[in-house]
N, C-alpha and C positions, 0 to 999 in steps of 0.2 A: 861292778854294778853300773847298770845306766843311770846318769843325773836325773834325775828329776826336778821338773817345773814347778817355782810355788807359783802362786795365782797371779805376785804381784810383777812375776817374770810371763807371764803368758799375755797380760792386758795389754803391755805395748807392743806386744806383735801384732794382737788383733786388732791393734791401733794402725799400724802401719796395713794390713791388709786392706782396712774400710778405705786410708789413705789412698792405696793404691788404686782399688778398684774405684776412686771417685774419679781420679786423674783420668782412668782409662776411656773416652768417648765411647759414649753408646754406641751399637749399629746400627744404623738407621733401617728401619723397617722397610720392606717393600709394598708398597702400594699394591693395593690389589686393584684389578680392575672391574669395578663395578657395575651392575646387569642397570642398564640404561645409559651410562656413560657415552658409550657407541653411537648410539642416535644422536643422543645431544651434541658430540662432538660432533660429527657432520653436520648437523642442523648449521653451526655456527660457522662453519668451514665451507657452507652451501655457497654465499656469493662469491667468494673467491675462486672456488672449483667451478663453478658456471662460467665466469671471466676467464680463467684460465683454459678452459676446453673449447670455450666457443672462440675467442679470440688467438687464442696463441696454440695451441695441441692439433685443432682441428684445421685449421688454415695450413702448417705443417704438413700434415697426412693427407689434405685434401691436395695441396700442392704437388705431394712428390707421386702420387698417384695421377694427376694430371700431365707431368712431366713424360709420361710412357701412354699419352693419349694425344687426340688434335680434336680441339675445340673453339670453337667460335666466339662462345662467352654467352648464344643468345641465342641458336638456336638447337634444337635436339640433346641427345645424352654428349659424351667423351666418348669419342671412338678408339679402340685401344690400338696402339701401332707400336707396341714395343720399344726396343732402342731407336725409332727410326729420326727423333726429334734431337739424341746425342749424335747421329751418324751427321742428320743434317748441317746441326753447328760445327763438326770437325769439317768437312769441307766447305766449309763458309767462308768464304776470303776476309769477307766484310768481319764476321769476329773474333779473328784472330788481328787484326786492322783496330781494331777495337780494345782487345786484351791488350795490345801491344800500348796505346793510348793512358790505358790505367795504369800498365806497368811504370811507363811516363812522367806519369802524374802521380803518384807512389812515390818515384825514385828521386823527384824535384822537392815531395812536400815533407817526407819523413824526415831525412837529415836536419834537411836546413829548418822544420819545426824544433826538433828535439834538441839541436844543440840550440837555439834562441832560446828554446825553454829553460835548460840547465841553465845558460851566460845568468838571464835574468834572476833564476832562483839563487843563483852561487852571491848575485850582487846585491838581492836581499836582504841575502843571511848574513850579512855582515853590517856594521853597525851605517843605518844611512834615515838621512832627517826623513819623515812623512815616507814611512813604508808600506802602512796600512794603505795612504792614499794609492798609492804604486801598485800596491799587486790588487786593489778594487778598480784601480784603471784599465791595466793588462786582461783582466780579468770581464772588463766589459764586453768585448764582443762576444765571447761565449752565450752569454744569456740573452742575447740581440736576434731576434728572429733571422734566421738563415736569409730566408726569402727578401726582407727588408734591407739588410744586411747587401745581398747582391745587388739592388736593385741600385743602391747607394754608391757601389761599385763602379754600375754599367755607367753612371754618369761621372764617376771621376775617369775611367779610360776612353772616355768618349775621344774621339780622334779629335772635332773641332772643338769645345769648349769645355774638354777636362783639365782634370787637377794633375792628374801624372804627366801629360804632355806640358803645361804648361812649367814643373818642374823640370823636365828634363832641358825645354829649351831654356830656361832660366839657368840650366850648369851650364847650356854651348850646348847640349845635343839636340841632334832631332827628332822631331816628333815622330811618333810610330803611329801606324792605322792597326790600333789593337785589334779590334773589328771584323777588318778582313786577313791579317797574314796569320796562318797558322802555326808558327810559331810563336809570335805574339801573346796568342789568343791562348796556348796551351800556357804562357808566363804569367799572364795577369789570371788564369786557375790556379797557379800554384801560390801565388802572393793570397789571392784571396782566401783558399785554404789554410797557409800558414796563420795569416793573422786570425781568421776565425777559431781555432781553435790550438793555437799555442797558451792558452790562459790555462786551460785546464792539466796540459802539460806541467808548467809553469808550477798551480800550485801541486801537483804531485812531486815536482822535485822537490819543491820547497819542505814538504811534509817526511820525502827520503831523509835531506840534508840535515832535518832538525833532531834525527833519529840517532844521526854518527855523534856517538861520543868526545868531548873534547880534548879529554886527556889525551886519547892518542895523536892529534895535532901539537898538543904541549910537548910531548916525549920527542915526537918528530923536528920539533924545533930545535931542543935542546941539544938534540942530537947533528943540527945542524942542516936538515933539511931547509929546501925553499918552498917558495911557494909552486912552484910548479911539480917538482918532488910533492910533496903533499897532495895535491892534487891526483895527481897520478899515480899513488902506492898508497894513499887512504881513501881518498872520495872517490874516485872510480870505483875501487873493488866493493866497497863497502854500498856505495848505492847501486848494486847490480841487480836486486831484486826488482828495486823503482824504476831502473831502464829499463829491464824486459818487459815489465805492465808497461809503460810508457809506449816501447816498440810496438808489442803487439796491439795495445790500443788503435796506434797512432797508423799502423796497416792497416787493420779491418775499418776504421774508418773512412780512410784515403781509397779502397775499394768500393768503397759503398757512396760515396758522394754521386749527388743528384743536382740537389737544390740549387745550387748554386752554378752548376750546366744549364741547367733548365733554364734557369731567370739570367745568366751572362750569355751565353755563347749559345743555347739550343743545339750544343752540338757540332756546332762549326767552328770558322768558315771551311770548306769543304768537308768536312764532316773529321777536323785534325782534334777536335775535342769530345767527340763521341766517347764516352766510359761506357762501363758495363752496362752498368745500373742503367743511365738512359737506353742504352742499347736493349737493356730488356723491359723497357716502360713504351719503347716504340712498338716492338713486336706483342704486347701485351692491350696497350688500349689504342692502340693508332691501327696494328694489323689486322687484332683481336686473335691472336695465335698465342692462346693462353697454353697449351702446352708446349710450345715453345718455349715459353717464355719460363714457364715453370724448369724446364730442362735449364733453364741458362741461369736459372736464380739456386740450381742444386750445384751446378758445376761452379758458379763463385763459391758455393758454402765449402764444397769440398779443396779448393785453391785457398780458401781461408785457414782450413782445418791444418792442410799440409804444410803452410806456410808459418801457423801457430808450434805446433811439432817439432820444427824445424830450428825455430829460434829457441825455445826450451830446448833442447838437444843441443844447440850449440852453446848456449850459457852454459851448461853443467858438464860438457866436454872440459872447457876453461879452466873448470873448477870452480864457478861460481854457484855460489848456493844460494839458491832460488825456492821463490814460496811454491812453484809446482810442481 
């Protein structure tokens, strides 16, 4: 025969069901969406979607639609000419002369920023007196108007009564006419680039570094590593995420520099510090060959794009694992 339940054997079962089902979290309900909701959300969403399409969306599509036209800026419509404003730039001596320039200045300012950035962050992150003061020092020229910034510049490389020549003749060297020699001139753009913007490097590595776990430098010690072992089998692999932003940052910026052409060197002497970017501010308000100029401002984007690609494709080749 089947057992049977008296009552006082059934209550703590139903004890323990109520238990359970109180433990078990609700589901959370789905929000319906409500008849007016719609309006009101765009109402509130209105100045940012006007900012965004009239500033940033439409300047975009206006541009890359002008890029396959030739226009003056000022008078009549965009005349439409197809590829003939790509065809123009690939036989252009002048911008490839040009590309080649930013490649230059790219290839002087990336390294030599990124590793000054790590040195300084590695030497933070370790126990040292007035650090705060240190990385809000490093950390100044970042926030220093570009323009001001060069301007302060153009008078320390001044040939007769700058601070960089009077330093070098102060070691026994001699002085250089930053000025006129172009290679000079493409040096004192890379210095100035570096220090402008190695702070913001700087604190991203800093923010990497403080991310790697300790333990596994403790372990590595015990084990007998040094410090440059450590270095090199923890901190490298482990802050690879922070290089590649760091990398790719620290490209698309070095491509895109202006400011500090425009207000140091305009471009010269002989035209050895002409970049992109100015290259396409001259064909733009100085020729007024706004499709031009638009064709040259889509073909950086796309050497930005492929170059971006490129390094993500090569971290994760490595085997490094990357936030992209």
């Amino acid at each position: 025969m089947p057992e049977v339940l008296t009552q006082q054997e059934v209550r703590p079962a139903a004890h323990v069901v109520r238990a359970e089902a109180a433990e078990t979290p609700p589901r959370p309900e789905r929000r319906r969406w409500r008849r007016g909701q719609g309006p009101t959300a765009l109402l509130f969403l209105s100045p940012t979607l006007v900012i965004v399409t009239v500033f940033i969306l439409f300047p975009i599509l206006f541009s890359f639609y002008l890029s396959f036209t030739q226009w003056n800026l000022f008078g009549g419509a965009p005349a439409f000419v197809g590829l003939d404003n790509y065809a123009q730039m690939i036989d252009d001596a002048e911008f490839w002369q040009v590309f080649a320039h930013t490649g230059i200045y790219t290839a002087g300012t990336v390294p030599l920023n990124m590793a000054l950035a790590l040195a300084t962050a590695f030497f933070l992150n370790t126990k040292v007196i007035g650090k705060r003061f240190l990385r809000a020092a490093f950390f100044t020229p970042v926030v220093i108007s570009a323009v001001a910034a060069a301007v302060v510049w153009r008078w320390v490389f001044d040939p007769n009564l700058g601070l960089a020549n009077w330093a070098l003749e102060a070691l026994g060297l001699g002085a250089v006419n930053w000025s006129n020699s172009p290679t000079a001139a493409m040096i004192a753009l890379i210095i100035v680039g570096v220090w402008k913007s190695f702070g913001v490097n700087m604190i991203l590595f800093s923010a990497g570094l403080a991310g790697i776990p300790r333990h596994y430098y403790e372990a590595a010690q015990i084990d007998g590593a040094n410090g440059w072992q450590r270095f090199w089998h923890i901190t490298l692999p482990l802050l690879a995420p922070t290089t590649l932003f760091v990398l790719v940052l620290s490209i698309i910026g070095s491509f895109q520099v202006f400011d500090i052409v425009f207000v140091l060197t305009r471009g010269g002497p002989l035209g050895a510090t002409k970049v992109l970017v100015y290259y396409l501010y001259e064909h733009a308000f100085k020729f007024f060959n706004m499709g031009y100029a638009s064709a040259v401002a889509y073909v950086l984007f796309a050497v930005l794009l492929v170059l971006t690609f490129v390094q993500i494709r090569a971290f994760r080749d490595r085997g490094f694992k990357t936030a992209a």
